[in-house]
KOLMI-556383 format. One record per atom (N, C-alpha, C): residue in one letter; x, y, z. Coordinates in steps of 0.001 Angstrom, whole numbers, padded with zeros to 6 digits, always signed. Example, Ala and Ser with C-alpha at 12.3 -4.5 7.8 and 13.67 -1.06 7.14 Angstrom:
<fimis>
A+013190-005690+007800;A+012300-004500+007800;A+013200-003300+007800;S+012850-002250+007080;S+013670-001060+007140;S+012900+000030+007870;
</fimis>
This chain:
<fimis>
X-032074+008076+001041;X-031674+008194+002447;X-030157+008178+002636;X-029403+007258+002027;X-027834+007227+002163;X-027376+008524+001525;X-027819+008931+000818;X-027318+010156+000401;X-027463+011834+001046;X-028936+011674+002363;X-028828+012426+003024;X-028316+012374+004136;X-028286+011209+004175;X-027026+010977+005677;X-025852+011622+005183;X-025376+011210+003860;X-023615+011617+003538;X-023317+013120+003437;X-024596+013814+003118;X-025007+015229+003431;X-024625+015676+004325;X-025378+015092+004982;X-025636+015472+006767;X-023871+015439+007235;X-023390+014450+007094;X-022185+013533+007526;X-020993+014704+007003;X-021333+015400+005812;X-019836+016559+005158;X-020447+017929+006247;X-021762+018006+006176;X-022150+019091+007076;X-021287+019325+008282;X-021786+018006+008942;X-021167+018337+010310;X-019752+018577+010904;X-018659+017585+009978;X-017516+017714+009697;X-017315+019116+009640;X-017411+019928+008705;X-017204+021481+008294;X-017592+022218+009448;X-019013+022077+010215;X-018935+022995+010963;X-017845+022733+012179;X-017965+021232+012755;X-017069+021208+013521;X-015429+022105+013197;X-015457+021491+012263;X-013533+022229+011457;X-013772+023404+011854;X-014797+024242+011253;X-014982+025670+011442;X-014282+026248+013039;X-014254+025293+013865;X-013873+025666+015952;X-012834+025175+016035;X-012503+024442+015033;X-010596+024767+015235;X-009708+025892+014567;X-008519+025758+015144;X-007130+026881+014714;X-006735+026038+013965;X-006429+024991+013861;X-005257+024538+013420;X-005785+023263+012516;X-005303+023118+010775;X-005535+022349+010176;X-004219+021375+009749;X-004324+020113+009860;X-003556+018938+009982;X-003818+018616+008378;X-002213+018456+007843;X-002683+018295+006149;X-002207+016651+006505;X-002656+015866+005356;X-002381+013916+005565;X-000724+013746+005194;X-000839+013358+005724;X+000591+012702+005485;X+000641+010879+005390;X+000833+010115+004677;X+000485+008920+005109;X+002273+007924+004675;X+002296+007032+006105;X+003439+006571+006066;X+003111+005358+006964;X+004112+004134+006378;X+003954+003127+006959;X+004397+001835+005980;X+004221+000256+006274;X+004365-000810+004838;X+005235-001657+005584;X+005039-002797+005379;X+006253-003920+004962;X+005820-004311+004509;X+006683-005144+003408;X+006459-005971+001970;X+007458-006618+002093;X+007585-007924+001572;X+008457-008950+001769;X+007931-009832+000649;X+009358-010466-000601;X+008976-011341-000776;X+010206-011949-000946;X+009877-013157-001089;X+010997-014794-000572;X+010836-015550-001613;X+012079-016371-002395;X+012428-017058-003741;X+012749-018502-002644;X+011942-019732-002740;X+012121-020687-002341;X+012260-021816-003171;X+012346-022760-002855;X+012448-023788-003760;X+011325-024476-004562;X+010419-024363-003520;X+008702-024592-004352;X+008148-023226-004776;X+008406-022210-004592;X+008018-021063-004870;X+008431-019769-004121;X+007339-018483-004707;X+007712-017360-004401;X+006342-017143-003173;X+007160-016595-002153;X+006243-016027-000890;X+005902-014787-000622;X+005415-013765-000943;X+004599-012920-000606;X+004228-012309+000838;X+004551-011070+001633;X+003238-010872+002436;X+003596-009128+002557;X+002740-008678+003218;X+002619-007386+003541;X+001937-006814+004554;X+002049-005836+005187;X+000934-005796+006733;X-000646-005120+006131;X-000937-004239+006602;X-002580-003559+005996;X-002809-002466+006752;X-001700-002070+007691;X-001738-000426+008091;X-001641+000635+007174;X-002652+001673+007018;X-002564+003228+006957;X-002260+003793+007848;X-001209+004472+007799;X-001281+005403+009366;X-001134+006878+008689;X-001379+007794+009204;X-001714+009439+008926;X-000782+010324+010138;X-000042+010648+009195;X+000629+011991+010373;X+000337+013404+010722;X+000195+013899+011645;X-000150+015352+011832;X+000948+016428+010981;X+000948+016786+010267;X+001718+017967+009500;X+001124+019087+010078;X+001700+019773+010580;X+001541+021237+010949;X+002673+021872+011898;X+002981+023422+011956;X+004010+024162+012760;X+003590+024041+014037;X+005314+023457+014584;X+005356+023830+015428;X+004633+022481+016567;X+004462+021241+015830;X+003783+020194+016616;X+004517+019092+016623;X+005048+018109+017428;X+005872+016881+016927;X+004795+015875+015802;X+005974+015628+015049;X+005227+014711+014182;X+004667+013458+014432;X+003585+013617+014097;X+003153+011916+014916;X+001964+011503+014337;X+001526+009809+015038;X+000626+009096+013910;X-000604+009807+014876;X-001758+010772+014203;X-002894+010803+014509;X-004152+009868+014241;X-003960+009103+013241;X-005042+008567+012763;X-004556+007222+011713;X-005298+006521+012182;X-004625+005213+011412;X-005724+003835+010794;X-005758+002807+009774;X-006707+002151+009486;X-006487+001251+008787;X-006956-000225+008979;X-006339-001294+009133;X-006743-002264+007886;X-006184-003657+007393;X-006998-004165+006666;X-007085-003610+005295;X-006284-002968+004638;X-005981-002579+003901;X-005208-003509+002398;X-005176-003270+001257;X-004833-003643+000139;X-003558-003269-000329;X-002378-004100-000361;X-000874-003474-000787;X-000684-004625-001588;X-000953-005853-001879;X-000591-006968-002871;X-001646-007029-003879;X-001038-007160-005392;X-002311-007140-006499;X-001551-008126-007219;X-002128-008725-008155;X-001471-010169-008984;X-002275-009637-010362;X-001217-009890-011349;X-001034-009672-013086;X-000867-011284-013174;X-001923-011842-013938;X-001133-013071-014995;X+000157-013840-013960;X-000272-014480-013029;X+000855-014677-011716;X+001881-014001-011652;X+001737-012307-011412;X+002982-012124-011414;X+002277-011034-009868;X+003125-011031-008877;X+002324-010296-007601;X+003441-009155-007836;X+002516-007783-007489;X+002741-006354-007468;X+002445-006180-006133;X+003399-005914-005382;X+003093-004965-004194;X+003889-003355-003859;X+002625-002540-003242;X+002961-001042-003272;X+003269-001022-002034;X+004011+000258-001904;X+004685+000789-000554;X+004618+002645-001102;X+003591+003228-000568;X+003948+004734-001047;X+002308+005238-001602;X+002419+006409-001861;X+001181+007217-002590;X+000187+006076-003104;X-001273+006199-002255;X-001966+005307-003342;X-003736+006291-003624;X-003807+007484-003145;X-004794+007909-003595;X-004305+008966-004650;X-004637+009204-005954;X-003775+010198-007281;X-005680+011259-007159;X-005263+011623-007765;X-006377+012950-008651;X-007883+012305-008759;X-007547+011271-009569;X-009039+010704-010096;X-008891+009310-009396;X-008277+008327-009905;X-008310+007091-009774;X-007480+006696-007885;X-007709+005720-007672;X-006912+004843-006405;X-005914+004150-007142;X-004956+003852-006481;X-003763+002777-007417;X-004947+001337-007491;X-005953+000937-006868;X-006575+000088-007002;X-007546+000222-008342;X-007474+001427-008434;X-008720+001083-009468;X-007623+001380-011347;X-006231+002265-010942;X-005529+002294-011751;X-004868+000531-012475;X-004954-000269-011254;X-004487-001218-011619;X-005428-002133-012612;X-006650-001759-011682;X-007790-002740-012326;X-008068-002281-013304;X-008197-001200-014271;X-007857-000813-015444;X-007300-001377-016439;X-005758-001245-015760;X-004580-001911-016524;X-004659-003494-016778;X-005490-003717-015719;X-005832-005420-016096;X-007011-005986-017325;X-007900-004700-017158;X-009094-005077-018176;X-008599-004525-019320;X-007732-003777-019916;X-007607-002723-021200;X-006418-003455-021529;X-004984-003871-020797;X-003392-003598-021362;X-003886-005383-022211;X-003450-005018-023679;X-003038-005818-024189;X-001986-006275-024853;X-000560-005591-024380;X+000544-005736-024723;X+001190-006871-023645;X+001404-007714-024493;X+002294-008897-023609;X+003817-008200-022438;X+003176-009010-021740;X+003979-009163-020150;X+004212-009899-019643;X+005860-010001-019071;X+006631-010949-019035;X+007013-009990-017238;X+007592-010747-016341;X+008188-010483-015317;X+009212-009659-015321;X+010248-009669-016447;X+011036-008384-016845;X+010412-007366-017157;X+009435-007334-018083;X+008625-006079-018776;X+007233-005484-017876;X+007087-006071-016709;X+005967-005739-016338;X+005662-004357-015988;X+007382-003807-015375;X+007174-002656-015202;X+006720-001388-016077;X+007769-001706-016883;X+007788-000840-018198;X+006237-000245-018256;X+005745-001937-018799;X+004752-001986-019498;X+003781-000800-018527;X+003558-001731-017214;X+002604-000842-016283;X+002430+000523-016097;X+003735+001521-016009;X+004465+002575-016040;X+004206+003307-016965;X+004095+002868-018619;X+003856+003407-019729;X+002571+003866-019752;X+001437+002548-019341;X-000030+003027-018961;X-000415+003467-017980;X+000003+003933-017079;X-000034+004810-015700;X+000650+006558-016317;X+001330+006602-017285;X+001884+007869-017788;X+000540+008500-018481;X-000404+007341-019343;X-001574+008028-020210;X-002254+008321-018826;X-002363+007662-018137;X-003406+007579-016919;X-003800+009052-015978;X-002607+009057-015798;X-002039+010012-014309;X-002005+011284-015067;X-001805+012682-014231;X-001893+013467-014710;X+000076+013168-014268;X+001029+014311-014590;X+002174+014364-014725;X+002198+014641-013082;X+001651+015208-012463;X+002158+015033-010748;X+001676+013882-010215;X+000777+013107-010176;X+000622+011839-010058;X+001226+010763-010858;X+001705+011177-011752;X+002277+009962-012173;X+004029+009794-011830;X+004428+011185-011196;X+005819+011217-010729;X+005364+011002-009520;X+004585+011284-008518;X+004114+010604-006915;X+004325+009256-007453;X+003408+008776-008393;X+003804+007037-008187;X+004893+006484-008393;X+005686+007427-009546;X+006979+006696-009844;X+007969+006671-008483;X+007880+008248-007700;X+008600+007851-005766;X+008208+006419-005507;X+007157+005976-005432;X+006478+004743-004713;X+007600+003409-005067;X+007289+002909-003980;X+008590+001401-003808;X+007197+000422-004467;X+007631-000249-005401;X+006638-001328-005891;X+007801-002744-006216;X+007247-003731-005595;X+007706-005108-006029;X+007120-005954-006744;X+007679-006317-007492;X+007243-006966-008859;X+007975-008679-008484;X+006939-009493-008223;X+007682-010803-008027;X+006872-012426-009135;X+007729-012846-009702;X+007248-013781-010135;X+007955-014650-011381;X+007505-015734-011998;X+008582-016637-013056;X+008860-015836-014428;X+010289-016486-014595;X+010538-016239-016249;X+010808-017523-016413;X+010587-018101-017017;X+010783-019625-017193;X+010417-020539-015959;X+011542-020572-015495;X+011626-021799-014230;X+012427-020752-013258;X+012676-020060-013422;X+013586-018823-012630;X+012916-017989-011622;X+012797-017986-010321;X+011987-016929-009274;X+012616-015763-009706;X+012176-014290-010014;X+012622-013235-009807;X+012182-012239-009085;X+012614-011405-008597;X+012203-010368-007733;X+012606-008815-008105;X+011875-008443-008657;X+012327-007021-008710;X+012128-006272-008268;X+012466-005013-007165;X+012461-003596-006518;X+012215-002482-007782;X+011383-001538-007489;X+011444-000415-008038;X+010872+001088-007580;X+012456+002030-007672;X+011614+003460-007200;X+012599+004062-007867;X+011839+005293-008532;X+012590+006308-009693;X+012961+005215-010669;X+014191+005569-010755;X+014784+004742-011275;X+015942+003533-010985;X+015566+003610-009796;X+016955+002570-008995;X+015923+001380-009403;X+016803+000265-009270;X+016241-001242-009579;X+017319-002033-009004;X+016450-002869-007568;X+017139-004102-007284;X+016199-004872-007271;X+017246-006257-007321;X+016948-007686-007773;X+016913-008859-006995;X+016429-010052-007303;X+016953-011160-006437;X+016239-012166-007403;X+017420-013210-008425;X+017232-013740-008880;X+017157-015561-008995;X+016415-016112-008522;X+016619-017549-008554;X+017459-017809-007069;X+016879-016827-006362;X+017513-017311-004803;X+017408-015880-004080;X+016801-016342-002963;X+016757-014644-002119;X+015826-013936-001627;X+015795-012976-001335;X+014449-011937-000758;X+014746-010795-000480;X+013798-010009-001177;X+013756-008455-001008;X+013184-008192+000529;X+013246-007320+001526;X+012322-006514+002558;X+012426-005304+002122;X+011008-004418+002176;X+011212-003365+002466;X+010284-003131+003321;X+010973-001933+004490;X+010788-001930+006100;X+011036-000468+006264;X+009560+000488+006071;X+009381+001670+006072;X+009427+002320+007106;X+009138+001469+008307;X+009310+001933+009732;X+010234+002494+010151;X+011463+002395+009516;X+012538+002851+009987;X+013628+003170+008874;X+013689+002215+007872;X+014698+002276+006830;X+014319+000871+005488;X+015065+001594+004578;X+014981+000141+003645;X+015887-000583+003858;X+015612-001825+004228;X+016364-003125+004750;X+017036-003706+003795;X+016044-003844+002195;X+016286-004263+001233;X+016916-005823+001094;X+018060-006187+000128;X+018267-007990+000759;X+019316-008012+002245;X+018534-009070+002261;X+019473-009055+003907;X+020043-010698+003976;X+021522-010288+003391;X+022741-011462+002752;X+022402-012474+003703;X+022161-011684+005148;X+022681-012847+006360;X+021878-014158+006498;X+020519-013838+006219;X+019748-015141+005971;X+019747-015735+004829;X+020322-015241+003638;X+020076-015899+002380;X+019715-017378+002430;X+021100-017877+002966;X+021282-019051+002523;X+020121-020354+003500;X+019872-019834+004567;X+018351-020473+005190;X+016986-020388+003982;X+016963-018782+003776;X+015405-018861+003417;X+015843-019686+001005;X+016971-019831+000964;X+017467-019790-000183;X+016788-021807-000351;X+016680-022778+000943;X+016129-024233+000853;X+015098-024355+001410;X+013894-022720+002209;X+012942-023434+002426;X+011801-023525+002015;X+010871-024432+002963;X+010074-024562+001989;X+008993-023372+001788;X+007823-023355+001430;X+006750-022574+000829;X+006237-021754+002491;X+005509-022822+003000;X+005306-022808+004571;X+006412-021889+005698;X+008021-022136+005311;X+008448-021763+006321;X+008924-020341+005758;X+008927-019929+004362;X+008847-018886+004314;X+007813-018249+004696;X+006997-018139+004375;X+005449-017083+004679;X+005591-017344+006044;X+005752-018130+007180;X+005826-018536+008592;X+007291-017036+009054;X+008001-017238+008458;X+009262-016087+008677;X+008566-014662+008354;X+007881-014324+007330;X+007091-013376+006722;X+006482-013030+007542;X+005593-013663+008041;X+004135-013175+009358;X+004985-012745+010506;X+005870-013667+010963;X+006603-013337+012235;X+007375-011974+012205;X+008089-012184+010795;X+008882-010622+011055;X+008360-009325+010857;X+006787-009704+009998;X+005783-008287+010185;X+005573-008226+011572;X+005087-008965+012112;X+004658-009156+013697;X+006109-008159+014313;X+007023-008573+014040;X+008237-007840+014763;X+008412-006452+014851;X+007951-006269+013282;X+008012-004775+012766;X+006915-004220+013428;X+006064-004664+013671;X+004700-004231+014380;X+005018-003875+016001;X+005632-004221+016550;X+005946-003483+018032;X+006524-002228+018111;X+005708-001799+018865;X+005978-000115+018679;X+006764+000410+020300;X+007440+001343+020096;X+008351+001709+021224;X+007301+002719+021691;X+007449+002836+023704;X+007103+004091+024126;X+005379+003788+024272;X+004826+002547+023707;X+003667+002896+024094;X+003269+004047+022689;X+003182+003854+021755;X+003207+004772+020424;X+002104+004154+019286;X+001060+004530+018844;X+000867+003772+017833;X+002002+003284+016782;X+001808+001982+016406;X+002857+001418+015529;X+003034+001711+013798;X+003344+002897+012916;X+003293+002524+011235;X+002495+001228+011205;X+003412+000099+011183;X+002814-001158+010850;X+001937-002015+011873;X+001047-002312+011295;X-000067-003300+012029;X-001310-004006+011104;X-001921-004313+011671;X-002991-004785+011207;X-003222-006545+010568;X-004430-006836+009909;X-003898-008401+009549;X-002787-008315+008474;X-002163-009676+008198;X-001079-009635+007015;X-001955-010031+006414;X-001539-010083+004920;X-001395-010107+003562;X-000346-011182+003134;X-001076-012299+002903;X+000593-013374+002202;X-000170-014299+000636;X+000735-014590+000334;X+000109-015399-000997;X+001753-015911-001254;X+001882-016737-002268;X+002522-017512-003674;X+002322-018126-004314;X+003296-017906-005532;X+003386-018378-006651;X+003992-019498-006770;X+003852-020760-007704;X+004718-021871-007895;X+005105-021914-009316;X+006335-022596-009389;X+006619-022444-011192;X+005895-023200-011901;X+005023-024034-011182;X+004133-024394-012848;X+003083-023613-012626;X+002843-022241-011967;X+001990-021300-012285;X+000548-020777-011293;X+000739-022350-010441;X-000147-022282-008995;X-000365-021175-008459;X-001300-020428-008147;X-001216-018892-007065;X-002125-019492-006010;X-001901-018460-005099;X-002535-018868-004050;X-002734-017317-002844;X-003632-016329-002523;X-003903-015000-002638;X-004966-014972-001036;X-004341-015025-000331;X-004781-014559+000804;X-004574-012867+001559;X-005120-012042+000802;X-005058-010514+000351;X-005652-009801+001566;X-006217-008877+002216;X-006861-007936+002901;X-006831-007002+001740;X-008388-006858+001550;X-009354-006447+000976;X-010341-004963+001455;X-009654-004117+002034;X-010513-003044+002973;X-011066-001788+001968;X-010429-001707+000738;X-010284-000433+000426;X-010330-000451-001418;X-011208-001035-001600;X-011893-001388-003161;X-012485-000389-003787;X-011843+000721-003901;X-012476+001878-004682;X-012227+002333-005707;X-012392+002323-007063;X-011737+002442-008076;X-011156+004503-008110;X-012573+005147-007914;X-011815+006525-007622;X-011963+007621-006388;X-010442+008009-005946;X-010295+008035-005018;X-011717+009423-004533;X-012372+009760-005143;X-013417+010594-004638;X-014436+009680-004126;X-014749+008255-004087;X-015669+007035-004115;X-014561+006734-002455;X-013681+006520-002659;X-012933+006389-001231;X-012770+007387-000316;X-013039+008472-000370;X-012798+009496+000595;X-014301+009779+001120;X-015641+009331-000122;X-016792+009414+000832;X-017253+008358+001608;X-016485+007233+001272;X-016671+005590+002619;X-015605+006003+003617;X-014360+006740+003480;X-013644+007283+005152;X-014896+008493+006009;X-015628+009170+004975;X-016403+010283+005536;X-017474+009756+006215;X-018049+008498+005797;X-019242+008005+006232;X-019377+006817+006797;X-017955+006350+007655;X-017688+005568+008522;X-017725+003927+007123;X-017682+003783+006186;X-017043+002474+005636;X-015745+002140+005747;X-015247+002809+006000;X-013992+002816+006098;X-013372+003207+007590;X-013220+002121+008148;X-013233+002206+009705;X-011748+002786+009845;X-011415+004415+010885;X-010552+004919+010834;X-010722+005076+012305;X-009303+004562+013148;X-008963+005263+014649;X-008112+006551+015006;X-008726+007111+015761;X-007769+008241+016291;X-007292+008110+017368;X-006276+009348+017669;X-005415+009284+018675;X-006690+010250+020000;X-007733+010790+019235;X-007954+011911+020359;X-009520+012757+019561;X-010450+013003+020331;X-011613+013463+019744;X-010986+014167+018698;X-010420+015508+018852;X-009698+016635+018103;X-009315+015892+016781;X-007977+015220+016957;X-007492+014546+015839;X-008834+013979+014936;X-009543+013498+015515;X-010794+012662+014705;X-011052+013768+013589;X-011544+015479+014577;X-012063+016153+014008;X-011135+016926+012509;X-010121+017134+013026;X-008992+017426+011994;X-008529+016617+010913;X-009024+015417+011074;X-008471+014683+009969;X-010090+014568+008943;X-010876+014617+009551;X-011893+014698+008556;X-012078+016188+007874;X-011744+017105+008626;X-011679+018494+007871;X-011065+018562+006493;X-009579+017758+007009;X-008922+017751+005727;X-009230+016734+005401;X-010038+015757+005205;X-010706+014826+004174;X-011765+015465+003522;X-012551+016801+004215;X-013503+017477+003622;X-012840+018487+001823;X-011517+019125+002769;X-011029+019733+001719;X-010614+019250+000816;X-009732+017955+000796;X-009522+016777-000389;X-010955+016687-001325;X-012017+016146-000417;X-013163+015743-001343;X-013300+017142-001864;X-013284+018636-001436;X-014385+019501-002451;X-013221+019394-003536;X-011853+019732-003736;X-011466+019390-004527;X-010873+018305-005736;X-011646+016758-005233;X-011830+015792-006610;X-013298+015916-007213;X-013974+016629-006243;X-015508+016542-006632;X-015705+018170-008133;X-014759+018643-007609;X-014169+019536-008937;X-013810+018778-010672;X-013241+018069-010448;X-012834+017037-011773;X-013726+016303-012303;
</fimis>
């Protein structure tokens, strides 16, 4: 029966598409990620918006379709990874690429090497255009080398830091914020609590949208940390557990994956081109 519903469910999509002009390709943009080097530990959070832009001539660009509750923080051996950028590739989800890398990588990893390491097995992984989409992607790598908080930024090849004092933002809504000197020296004595408390609030901030506009960022946060004798603590949003992204595009098709629109139309256009995505992973 679930399988003739999901039938039924690509059917109707297509014919509807069929009565429009105009096809809307995905565009997906949005993120904050934040993490904070305190004195009891490292703080963590991130929001759980997808938002989807209309691409096409001749239309202002804007969020048509958007979905909440979403997965951007993952934890290695206490070390927290959070993404900002491309997360559905060819075959796999960055979720299910990761979870991979967690059951198979047996090369030791350290908070300096994590990237490398990760990067190297995402190269066998990915085909060569997915694996340069991920390398664009902003990923933060936060967690101990000894007794030392570190924080590392990474996209291409740029790399910033924040070592044993500090905090990365990155704030897609508008620009990369990256460290922001002016608070250092507050969030540099507090405690565990009043970081993640600064974290929630300033997603919350980033979350007001001008004009009456859907907002990039929204949805519940995402916070966790680490302590240096190794404590975690992982309060995640969990929406989007699919190891390959053809397994995720048929839970957006068949309502598991709860998606809002701006407008019947938009509804219909964005599943068209979720139709054309799926015939082509269902190819591989």
């Amino acid at each position: 029966m679930p399988k003739i519903i999901f039938c039924l469910s690509l059917l109707a999509t297509y014919l509807l598409g069929c009565c429009q002009k105009t096809v809307y390709s995905i565009e997906e943009h949005g993120t904050e990620l934040i993490s904070c080097i305190t004195k009891e530990g490292i703080a963590v959070a991130a929001d759980s918006r997808w938002s989807k832009f209309k691409i096409a001539p001749n239309i202002p660009k804007k969020i048509y379709a958007w979905s909440d509750g979403h997965k951007k923080i993952y934890t290695y051996k206490g070390i927290f990874v959070q993404l900002a950028g491309a997360y559905d590739f060819r075959n796999y989800t960055f979720y299910g690429l990761f979870k991979k890398f967690q059951q198979s990588n047996k090369r030791p990893v350290n908070i300096k090497t994590f990237y490398s390491v990760f990067s190297s097995f995402a190269k066998k992984e990915l085909s060569p255009e997915d694996y340069q989409e991920l390398k664009r992607n902003t990923i933060i790598i936060s967690g101990y080398f000894g007794s030392i908080g570190c924080i590392y930024r990474y996209k291409n090849n740029n790399i910033d830091s924040a070592i044993g004092k500090g905090f990365i933002i990155l704030s897609l809504q508008s620009k990369d914020m990256g460290k922001m000197d002016n608070v250092l020296n507050t969030l540099d004595t507090a405690h565990l609590a009043t970081a993640i408390n600064f974290e929630i609030n300033f997603i919350h901030w980033r979350a007001q949208s001008p004009s009456n506009e859907i907002s990039l960022v929204g949805g519940p946060i995402s916070t966790g940390y680490v302590k240096p004798n190794g404590e975690i603590n992982e309060n995640f949003q969990n929406n989007d557990l699919y190891i390959m992204t053809k397994s995720k595009i048929e839970a957006e098709l068949t309502g598991k994956i709860k998606t809002n629109f701006t407008s019947k139309d938009d509804s219909v256009q964005y599943r068209k081109a979720l139709l054309e995505e799926y015939k082509i992973y269902s190819k591989n």
